[in-house]
N, C-alpha and C positions, 0 to 999 in steps of 0.2 A: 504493500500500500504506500509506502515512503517511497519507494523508485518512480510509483504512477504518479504521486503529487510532484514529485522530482522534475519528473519530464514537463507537468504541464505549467508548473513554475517559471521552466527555463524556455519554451512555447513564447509564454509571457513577455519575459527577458527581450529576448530575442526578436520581438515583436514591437518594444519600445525603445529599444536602439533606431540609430540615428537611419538607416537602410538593412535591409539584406545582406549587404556582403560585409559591412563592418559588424552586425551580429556574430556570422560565418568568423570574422576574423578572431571576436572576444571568447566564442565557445571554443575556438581552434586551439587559442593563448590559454584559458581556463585549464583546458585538461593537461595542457604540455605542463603549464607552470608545478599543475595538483602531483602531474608524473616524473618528472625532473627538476623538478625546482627552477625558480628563474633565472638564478644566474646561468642555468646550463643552456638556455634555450636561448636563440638566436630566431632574427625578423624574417631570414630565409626559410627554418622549419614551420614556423607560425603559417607563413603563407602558402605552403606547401600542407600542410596539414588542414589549413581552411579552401584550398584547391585553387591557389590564386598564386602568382609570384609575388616574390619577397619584396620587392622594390613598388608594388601595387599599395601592400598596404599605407604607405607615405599619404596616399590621395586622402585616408581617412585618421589614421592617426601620426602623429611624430614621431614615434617609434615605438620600441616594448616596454621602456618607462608610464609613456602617458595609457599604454594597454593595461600593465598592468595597475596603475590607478582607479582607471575607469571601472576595474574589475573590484576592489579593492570599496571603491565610494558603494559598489551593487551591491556589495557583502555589508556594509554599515547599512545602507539602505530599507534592506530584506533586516534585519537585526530592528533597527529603529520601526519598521511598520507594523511587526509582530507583537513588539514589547510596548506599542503605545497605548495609553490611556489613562486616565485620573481614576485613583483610588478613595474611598474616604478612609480604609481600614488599611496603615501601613504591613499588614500581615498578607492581603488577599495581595496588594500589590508588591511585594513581594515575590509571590508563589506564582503571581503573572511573570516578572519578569524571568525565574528560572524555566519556568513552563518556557514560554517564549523561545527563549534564549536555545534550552536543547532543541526544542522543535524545530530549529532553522538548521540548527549545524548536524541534524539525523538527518533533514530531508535532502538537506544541499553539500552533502560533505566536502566535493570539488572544489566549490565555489569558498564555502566558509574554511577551505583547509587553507585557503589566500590570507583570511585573517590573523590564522595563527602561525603560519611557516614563514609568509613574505614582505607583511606590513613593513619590517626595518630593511626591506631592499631598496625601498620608497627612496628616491632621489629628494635632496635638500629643496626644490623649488616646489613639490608636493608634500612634503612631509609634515611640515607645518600645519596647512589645512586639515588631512587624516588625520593627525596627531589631536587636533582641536576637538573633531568630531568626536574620535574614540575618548579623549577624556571628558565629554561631555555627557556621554553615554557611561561612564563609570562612575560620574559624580551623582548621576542619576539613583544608580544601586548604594550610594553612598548614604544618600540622602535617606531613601527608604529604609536602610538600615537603622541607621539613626533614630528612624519613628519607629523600628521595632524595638531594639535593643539601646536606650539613648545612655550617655553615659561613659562611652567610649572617643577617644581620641579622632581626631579625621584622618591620621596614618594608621592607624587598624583599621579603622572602618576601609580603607582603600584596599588596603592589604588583606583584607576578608573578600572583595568584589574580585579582584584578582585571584585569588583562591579557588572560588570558586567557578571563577571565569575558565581557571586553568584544568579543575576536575571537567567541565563543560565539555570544552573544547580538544580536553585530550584525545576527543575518540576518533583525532582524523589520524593519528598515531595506531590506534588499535586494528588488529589481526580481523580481515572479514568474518572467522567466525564467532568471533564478539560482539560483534554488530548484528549478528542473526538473533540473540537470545529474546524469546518471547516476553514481554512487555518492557524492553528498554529505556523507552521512553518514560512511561512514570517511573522507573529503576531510579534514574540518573536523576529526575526530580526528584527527588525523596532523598536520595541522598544528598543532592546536593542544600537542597534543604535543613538537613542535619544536620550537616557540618558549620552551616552559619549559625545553629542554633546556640553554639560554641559561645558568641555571643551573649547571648542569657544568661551565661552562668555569670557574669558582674553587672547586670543591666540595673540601673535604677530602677528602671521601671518593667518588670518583666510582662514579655508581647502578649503572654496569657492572660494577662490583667486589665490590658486596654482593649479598652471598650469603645468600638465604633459610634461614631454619629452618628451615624444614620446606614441603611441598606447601600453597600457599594454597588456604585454605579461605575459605570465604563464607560470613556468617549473617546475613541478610535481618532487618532491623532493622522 
C-alpha cells in the first residue's frame, strides 16, 4: 500500500514540475542521488538515465547543485504539508507531527533518503535558505515540546527533535526486510513517541496533567 501511494505521490510531483522533461530529469537525479550518492553522480549519467543528453539538461536546470536543491526544497515540502496544522492540545500535536513525519519518509524513502544523506552537499549559495527552512521546521517540534514537557532548556529540547528526527529517519539506512515488518508505521510512532517521553521525567508540568481547551481542531496549512 506505501509503494501504490508512493507512485501516485511522485505522479503528483512530476506533474507540478516546471515540464515533462525537467520532471524526467528530477526523478532521473532522485534515484541516482538515493543509489550512489551525489557526489558520485555526474550531469552526463543524470541525463542518460532520464533519456536525454547530459548537456540538455542546462536548458532546464544549472547543473546537479540547483537539481539536487530542487529535490531537496520537495522533501521539506512533502514534510511541511503532512505535519501542518494548529493544535489546541500540545500532546495531539505532537503525535501529528511524529505520525506525519514517518509517514513521508515510509512512503517516499528515495526522495526523503535526500534529506538525510545529502542536505550538507548543498552548495554555500543554497545552503542558507534549506538551512532556514529545516531549522524552522525543528523549532516547530521544539516548541511543541515545550507545551508538553515545559521546563527544559531550548538545547534539549532541540536535541530531543533531533533524536528523534534521527530514530525517524534512520530507516533509509535499514535492510529491505525491515521495512516489510507488518505495522511499521504505528511501530516507529510509538516509539518514537516514547522516547520523547524521556522528557517527563523532569517536566514541571507533566503532559498527563494538561488539560486541553477545548476539542483539537486541525487547519491544514
Amino acid at each position: 500500500m506505501l509503494k501504490a501511494s508512493c507512485r501516485l505521490r511522485y505522479r503528483a510531483f512530476v506533474a507540478a514540475t516546471r515540464n515533462d522533461r525537467s520532471g524526467a530529469i528530477l526523478h532521473a537525479a532522485m534515484l541516482l542521488f538515493h543509489e550512489r550518492g551525489f557526489g558520485s553522480v555526474g550531469v552526463d549519467l543524470i541525463g542518460e538515465r532520464a533519456g536525454i543528453s547530459g548537456p540538455a539538461i542546462y536548458r532546464y536546470f544549472s547543473g546537479k547543485d540547483e537539481i539536487l536543491v530542487t529535490l531537496l526544497d520537495e522533501a521539506i515540502d512533502r514534510v511541511l504539508m503532512i505535519t501542518g496544522g494548529k493544535f489546541d492540545n500540545p500532546l495531539d500535536e505532537l503525535a501529528h507531527l511524529v505520525r506525519g513525519h514517518v509517514t513521508r519518509v515510509l512512503e517516499e524513502p528515495k526522495l526523503m533518503s535526500l534529506w538525510t544523506k545529502e542536505r550538507n552537499s548543498v552548495p554555500k549559495q543554497y545552503g542558507q535558505r534549506l538551512r532556514s527552512r529545516i531549522n524552522r521546521y525543528v523549532d516547530r517540534w521544539a516548541d511543541v515540546l515545550d507545551g508538553c514537557y515545559p521546563g527544559h532548556s531550548r538545547p534539549t529540547l532541540v536535541a530531543s527533535v533531533h533524536a528523534a528526527h534521527g530514530l525517524i529517519d534512520s530507516t533509509v539506512f535499514w535492510p529491505r526486510s525491515s521495512l516489510k515488518v507488518g505495522g511499521l508505521e504505528d511501530m516507529l510512532t510509538a516509539m518514537t513517541m516514547a522516547s520523547l517521553e524521556w522528557l517527563g521525567q523532569n517536566a514541571s508540568t507533566p503532559a498527563s496533567q494538561k488539560r486541553p481547551r477545548k476539542a483539537a481542531t486541525k487547519r491544514t496549512s
